[in-house]
NUSEDO-767877 format. One record per residue (C-alpha): residue number from 0; residue in three letters; x, y, z. Coordinates in pm, 1 decimal, padded with zeros to 6 digits. Example, Ala and Ser with C-alpha at 12.3 -4.5 7.8 and 13.67 -1.06 7.14 Angstrom:
2
R, 0, ALA, 01230.0, -00450.0, 00780.0
R, 1, SER, 01367.0, -00106.0, 00714.0
//
This chain:
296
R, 0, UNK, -01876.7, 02443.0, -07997.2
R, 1, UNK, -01545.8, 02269.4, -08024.5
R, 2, UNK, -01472.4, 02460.0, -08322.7
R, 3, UNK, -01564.1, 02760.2, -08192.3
R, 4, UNK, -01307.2, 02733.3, -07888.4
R, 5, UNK, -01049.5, 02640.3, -08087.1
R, 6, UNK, -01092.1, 02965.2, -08258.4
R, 7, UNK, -01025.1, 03152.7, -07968.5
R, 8, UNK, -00792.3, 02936.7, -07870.9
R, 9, UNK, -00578.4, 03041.8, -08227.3
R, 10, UNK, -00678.5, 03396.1, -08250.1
R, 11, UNK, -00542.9, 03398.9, -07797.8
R, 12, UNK, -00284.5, 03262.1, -07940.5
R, 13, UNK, -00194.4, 03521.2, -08251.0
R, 14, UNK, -00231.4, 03852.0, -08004.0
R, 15, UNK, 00018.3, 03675.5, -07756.0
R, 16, UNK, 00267.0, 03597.2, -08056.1
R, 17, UNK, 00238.6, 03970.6, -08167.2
R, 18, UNK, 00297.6, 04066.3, -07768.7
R, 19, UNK, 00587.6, 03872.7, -07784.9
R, 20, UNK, 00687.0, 04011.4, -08135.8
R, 21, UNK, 00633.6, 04358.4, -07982.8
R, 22, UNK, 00909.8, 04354.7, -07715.7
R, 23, UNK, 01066.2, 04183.9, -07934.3
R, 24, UNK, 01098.4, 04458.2, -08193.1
R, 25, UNK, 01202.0, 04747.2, -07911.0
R, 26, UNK, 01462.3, 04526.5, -07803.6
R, 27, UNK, 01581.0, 04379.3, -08175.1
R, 28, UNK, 01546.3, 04732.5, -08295.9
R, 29, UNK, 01703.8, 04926.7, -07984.8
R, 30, UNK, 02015.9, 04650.8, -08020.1
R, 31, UNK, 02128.0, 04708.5, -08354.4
R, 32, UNK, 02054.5, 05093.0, -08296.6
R, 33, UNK, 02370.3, 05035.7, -08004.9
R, 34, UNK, 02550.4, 04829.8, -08234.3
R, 35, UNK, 02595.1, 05071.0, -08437.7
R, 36, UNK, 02652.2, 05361.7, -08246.3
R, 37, UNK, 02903.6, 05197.7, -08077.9
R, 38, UNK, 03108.8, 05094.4, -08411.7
R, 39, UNK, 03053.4, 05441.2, -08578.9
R, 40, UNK, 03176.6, 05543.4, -08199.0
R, 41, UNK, 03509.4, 05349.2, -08244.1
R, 42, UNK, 03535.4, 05434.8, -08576.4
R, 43, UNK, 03488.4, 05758.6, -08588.0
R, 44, UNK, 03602.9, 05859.6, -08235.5
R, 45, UNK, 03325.0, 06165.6, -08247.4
R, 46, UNK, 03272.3, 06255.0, -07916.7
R, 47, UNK, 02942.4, 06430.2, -07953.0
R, 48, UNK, 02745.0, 06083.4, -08016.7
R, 49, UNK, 02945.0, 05923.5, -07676.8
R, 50, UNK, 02612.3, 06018.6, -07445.5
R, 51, UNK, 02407.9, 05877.8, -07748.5
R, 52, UNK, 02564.7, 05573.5, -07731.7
R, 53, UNK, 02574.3, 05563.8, -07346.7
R, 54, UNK, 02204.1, 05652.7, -07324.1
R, 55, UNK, 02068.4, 05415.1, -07529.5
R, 56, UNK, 02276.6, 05125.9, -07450.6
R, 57, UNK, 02159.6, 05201.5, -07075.7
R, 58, UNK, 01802.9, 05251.8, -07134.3
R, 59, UNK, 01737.7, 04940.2, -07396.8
R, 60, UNK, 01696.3, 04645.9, -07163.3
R, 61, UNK, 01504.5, 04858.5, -06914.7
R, 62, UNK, 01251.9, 05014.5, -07197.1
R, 63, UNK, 01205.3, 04634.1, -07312.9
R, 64, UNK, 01119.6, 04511.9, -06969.1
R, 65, UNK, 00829.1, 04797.1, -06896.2
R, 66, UNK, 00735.6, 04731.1, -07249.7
R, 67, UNK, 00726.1, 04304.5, -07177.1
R, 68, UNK, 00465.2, 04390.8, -06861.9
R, 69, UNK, 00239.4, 04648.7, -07005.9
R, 70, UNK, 00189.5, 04435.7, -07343.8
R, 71, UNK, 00042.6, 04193.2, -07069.8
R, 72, UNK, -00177.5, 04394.7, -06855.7
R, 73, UNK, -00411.1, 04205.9, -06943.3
R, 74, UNK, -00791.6, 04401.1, -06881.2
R, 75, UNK, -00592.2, 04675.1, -06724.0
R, 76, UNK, -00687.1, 05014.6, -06903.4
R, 77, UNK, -00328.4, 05131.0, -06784.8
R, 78, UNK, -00243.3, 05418.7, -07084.6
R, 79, UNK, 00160.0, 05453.3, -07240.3
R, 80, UNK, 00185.4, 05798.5, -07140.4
R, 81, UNK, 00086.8, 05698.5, -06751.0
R, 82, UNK, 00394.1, 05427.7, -06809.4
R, 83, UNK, 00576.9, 05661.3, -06971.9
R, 84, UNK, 00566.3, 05937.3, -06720.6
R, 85, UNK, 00658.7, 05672.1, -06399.4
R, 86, UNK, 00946.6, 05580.9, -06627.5
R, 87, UNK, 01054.9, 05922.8, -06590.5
R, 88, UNK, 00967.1, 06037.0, -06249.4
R, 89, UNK, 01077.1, 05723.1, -06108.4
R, 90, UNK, 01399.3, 05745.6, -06248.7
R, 91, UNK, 01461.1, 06126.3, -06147.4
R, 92, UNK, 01289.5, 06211.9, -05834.1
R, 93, UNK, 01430.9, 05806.2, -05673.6
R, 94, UNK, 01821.5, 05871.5, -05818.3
R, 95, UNK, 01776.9, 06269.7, -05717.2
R, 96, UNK, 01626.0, 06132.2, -05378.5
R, 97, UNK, 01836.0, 05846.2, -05314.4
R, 98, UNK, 02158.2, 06089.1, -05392.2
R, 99, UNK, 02008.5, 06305.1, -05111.6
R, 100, UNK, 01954.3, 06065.1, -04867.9
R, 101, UNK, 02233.3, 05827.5, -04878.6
R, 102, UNK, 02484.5, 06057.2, -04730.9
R, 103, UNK, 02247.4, 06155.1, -04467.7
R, 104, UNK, 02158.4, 05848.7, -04315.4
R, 105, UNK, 02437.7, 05540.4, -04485.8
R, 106, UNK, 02588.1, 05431.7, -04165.1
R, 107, UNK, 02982.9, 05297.8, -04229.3
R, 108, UNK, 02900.2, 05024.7, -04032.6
R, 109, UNK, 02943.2, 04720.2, -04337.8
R, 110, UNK, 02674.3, 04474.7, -04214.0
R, 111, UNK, 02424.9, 04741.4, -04259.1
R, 112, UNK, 02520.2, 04959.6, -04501.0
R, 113, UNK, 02396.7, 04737.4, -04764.8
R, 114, UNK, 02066.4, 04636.8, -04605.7
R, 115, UNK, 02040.5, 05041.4, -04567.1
R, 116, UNK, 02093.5, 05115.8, -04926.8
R, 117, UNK, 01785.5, 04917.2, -05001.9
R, 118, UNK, 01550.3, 05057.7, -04730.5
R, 119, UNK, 01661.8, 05408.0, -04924.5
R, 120, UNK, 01645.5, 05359.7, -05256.4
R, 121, UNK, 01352.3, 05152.3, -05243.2
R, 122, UNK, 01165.4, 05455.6, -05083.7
R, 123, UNK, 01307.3, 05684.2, -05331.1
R, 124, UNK, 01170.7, 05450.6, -05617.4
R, 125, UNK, 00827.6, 05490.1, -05501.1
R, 126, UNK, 00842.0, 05879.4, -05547.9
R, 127, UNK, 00776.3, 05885.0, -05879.7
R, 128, UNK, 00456.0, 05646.2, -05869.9
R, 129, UNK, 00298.0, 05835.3, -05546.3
R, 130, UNK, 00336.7, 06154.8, -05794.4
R, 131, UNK, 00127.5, 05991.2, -06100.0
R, 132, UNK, -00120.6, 05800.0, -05899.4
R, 133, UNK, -00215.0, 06072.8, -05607.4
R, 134, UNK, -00516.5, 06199.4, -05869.9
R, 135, UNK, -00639.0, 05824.4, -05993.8
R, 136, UNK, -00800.4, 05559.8, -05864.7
R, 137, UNK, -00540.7, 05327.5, -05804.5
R, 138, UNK, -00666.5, 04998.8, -05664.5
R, 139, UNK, -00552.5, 04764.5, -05901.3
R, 140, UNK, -00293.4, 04537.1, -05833.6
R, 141, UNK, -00184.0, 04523.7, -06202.3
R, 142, UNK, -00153.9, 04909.0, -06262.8
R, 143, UNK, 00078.9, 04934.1, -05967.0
R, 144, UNK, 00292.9, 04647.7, -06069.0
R, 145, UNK, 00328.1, 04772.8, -06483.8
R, 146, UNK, 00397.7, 05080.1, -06318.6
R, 147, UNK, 00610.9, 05010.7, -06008.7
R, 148, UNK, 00811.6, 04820.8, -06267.4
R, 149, UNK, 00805.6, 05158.6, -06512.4
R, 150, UNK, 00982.7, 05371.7, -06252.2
R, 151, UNK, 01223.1, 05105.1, -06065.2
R, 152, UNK, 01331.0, 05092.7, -06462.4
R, 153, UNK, 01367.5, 05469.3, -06509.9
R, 154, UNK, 01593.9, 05464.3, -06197.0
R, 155, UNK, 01792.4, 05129.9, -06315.2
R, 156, UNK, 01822.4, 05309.4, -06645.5
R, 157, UNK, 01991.3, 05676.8, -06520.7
R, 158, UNK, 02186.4, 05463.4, -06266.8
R, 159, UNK, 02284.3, 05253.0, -06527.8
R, 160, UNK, 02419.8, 05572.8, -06724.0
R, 161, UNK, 02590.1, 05715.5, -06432.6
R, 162, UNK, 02808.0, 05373.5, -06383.6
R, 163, UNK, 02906.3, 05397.1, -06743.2
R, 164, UNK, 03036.2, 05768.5, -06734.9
R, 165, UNK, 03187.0, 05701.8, -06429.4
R, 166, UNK, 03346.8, 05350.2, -06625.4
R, 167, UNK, 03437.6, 05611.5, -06898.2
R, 168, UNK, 03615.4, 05872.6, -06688.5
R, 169, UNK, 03820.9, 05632.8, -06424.3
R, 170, UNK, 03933.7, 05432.4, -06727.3
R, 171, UNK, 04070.2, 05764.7, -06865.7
R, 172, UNK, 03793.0, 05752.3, -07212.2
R, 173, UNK, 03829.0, 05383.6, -07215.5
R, 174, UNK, 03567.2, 05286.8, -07464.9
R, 175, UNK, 03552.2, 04924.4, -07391.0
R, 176, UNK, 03523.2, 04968.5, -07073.2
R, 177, UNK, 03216.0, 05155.2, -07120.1
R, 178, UNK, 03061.8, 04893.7, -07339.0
R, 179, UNK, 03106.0, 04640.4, -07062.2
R, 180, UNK, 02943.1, 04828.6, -06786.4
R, 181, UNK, 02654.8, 04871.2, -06999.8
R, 182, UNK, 02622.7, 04494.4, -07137.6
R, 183, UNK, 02684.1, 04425.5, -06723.6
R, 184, UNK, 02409.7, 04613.2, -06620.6
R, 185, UNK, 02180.1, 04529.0, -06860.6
R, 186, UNK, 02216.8, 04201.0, -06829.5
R, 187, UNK, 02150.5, 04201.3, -06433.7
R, 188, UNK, 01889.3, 04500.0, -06489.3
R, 189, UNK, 01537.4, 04298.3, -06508.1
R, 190, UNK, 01667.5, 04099.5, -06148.8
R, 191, UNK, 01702.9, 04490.7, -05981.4
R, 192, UNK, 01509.1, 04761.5, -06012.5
R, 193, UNK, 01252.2, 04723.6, -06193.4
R, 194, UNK, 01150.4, 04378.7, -05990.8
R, 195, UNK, 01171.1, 04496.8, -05704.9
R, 196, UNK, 00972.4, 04805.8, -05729.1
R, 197, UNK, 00664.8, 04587.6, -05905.8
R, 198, UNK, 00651.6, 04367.7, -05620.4
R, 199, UNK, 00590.8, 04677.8, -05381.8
R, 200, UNK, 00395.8, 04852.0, -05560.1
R, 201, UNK, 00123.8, 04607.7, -05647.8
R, 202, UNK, 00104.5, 04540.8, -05319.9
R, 203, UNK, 00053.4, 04863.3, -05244.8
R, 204, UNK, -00231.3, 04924.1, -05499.1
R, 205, UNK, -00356.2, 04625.2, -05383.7
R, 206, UNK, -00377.4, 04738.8, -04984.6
R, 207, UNK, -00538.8, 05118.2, -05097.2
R, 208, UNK, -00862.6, 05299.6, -05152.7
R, 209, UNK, -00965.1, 05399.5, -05497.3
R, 210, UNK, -00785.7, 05761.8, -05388.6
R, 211, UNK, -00616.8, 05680.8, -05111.4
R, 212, UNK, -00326.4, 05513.9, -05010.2
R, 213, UNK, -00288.8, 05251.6, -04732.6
R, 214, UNK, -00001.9, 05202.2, -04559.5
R, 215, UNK, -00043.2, 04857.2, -04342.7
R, 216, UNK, 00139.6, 04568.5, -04240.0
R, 217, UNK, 00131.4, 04408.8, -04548.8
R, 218, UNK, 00239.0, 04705.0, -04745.7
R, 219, UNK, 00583.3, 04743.4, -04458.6
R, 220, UNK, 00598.6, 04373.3, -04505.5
R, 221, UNK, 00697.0, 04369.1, -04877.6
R, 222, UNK, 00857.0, 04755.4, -04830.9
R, 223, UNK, 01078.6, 04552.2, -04620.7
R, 224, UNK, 01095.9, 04225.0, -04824.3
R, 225, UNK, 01220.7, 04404.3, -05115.9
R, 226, UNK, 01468.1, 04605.0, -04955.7
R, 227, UNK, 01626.0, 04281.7, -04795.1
R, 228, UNK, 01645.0, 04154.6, -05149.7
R, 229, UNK, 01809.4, 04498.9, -05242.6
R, 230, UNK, 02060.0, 04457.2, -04963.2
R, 231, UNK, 02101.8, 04100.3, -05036.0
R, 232, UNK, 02212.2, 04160.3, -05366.2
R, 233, UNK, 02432.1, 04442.3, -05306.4
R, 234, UNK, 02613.6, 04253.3, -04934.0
R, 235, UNK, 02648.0, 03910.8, -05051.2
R, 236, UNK, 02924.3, 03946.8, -05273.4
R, 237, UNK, 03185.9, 04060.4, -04998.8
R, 238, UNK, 03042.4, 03849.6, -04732.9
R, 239, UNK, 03059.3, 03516.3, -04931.0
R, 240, UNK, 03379.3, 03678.5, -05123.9
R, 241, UNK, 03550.8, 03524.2, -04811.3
R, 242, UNK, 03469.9, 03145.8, -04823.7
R, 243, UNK, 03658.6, 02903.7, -05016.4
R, 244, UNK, 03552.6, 02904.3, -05389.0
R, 245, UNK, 03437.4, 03302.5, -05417.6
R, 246, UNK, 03326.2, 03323.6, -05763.0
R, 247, UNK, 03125.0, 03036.1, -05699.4
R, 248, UNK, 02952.9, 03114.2, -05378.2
R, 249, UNK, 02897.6, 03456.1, -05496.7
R, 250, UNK, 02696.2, 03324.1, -05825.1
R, 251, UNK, 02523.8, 03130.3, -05645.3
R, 252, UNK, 02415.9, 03384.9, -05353.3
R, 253, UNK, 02295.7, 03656.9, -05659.3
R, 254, UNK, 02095.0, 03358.3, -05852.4
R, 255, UNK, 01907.7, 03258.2, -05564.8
R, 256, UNK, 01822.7, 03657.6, -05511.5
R, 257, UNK, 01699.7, 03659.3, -05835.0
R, 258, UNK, 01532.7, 03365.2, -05800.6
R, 259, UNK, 01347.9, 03516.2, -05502.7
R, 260, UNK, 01240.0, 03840.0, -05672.4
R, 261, UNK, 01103.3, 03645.4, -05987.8
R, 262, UNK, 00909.9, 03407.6, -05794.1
R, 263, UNK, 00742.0, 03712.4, -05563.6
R, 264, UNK, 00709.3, 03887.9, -05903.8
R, 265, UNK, 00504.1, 03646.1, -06079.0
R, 266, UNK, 00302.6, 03574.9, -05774.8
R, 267, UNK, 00233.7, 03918.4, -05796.5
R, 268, UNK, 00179.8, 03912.1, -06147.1
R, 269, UNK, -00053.2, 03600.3, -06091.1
R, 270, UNK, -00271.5, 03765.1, -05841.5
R, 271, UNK, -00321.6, 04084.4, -06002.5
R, 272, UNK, -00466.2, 03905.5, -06310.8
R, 273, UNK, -00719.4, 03684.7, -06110.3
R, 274, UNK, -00820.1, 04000.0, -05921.4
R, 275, UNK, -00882.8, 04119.1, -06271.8
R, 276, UNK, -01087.0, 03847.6, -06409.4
R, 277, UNK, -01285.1, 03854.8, -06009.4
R, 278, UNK, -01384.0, 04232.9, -06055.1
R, 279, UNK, -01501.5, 04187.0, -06408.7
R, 280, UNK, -01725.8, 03894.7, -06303.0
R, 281, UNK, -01907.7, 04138.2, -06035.2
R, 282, UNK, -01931.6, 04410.2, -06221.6
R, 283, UNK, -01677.3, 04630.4, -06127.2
R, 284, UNK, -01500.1, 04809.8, -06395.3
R, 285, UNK, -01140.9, 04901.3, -06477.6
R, 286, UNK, -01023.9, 05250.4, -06394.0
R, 287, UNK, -01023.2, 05464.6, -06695.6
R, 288, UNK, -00871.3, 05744.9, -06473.6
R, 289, UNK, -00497.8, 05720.2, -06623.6
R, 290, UNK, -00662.8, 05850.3, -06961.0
R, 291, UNK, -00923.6, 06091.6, -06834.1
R, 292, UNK, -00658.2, 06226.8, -06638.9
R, 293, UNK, -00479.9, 06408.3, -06980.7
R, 294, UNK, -00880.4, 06506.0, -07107.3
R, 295, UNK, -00919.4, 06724.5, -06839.0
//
């Protein structure tokens, strides 16, 4: 019996080493890929390959993170091409929406403008899922939080890219400075987006009907948790900018943001796999809907 356990035990703990060797491998591989493009970039000073470059140096730490989450969904019968699809809607419909409502409602005044940002493009983030799940059943906490964190991603991503032609243009073709946008934002990338928009939309997954969606206190409360987070991140800077010691206050005020968002992530994360493990024991199965949805 021991024996046998142990067995399990091992062969648990060879699928989670090739899980991690996965992500691994998109990241490993994507990195060198930018490496690469960005020497034969200086080198070679074609500008055809410049949005290459741009593009995939932009979209490598977000593609790693979806692809960290859905490697552990666990008993979730989530498909690639759903993930693959909130990837992109999320990323176009939330930066096309966000773009369209920002100068609509952004107030100038500065102690809300920030706090307002989030509220926005935390709306706009959710697009892209409401679009993929309106014909599923989507009351699993874990689907909504692989793909919650699939189309904050796509948005981090084509943000991302924007910030780094902008970097490119104001620094009149500068290429370095492109480089360190993108290392910037990919570094800070997994605290953002793609958190964020997990968080929310396990919850929301979590709060709905097999074809419906709920919209109840819970589901404002962490709409409005993460956008506080959002606005945290983006205010605290130039409010703590003013206090002795900036850089260090500052640090300090975006760590324990992150902090925040990681620790409500893997509660999240936590919850949606015991919710798992709780439906299997009464019987319930996992929707296969994401699948039959490209039979039909």
């Amino acid at each position: 019996m021991e024996e046998q356990e142990r067995d399990e035990e091992d062969r648990y703990g060879q699928r989670r080493d090739k899980k991690r060797i996965s992500w691994l491998k998109v990241f490993t591989g994507g990195l060198l890929l930018y490496i690469f493009g960005v020497i034969a970039l200086a080198a070679t000073r074609n500008t055809n390959i410049f949005p290459t470059v741009v593009i995939l140096g932009n979209f490598l730490v977000p593609v790693t993170y979806v692809a960290f989450f859905y490697q552990r969904r666990h008993l979730s019968k989530l498909d690639m091409p759903t993930t693959a699809w909130a990837f992109l809607y999320g990323g176009l419909l939330g930066v096309l929406a966000a773009a369209t409502l920002e100068p609509i409602f952004l107030s100038q005044h500065k102690l809300l403008y920030s706090l307002e940002v989030g509220l926005i493009e935390e709306f706009a983030k959710i697009l892209g899922v409401l679009v993929i799940a309106k014909r599923c059943r989507h009351d699993s906490p874990m689907d909504g939080l692989i793909l919650g964190a699939a189309s904050g991603m796509g948005f981090a991503a084509l943000e991302s890219t924007g910030y780094a032609f902008t970097a490119f243009l104001a620094s009149g073709g500068s290429l370095s400075q492109t480089v360190l946008i993108t290392l910037v934002r990919g570094v800070i990338a997994p605290i953002g987006h793609g958190t964020w928009t997990a968080i929310l939309v396990s919850v929301m997954f979590r709060e709905s009907g097999p074809r419906i969606f709920k919209i109840n206190h819970k589901v404002i409360g962490a709409y409005l948790t993460v956008s506080i987070l959002h606005g945290l991140w983006n205010g605290l800077p130039e409010v703590l900018s003013i206090f002795p010691l900036p850089l260090v206050n500052v640090f300090i005020g975006q760590v324990f943001v992150a902090a925040v968002g990681f620790f409500l992530l893997w509660r999240r994360y936590d919850e949606a796999k015991r919710l798992q493990i709780e439906r299997q024991e009464r019987g319930i199965p996992e929707t296969a809907c994401w699948s039959e949805r490209y039979e039909r």
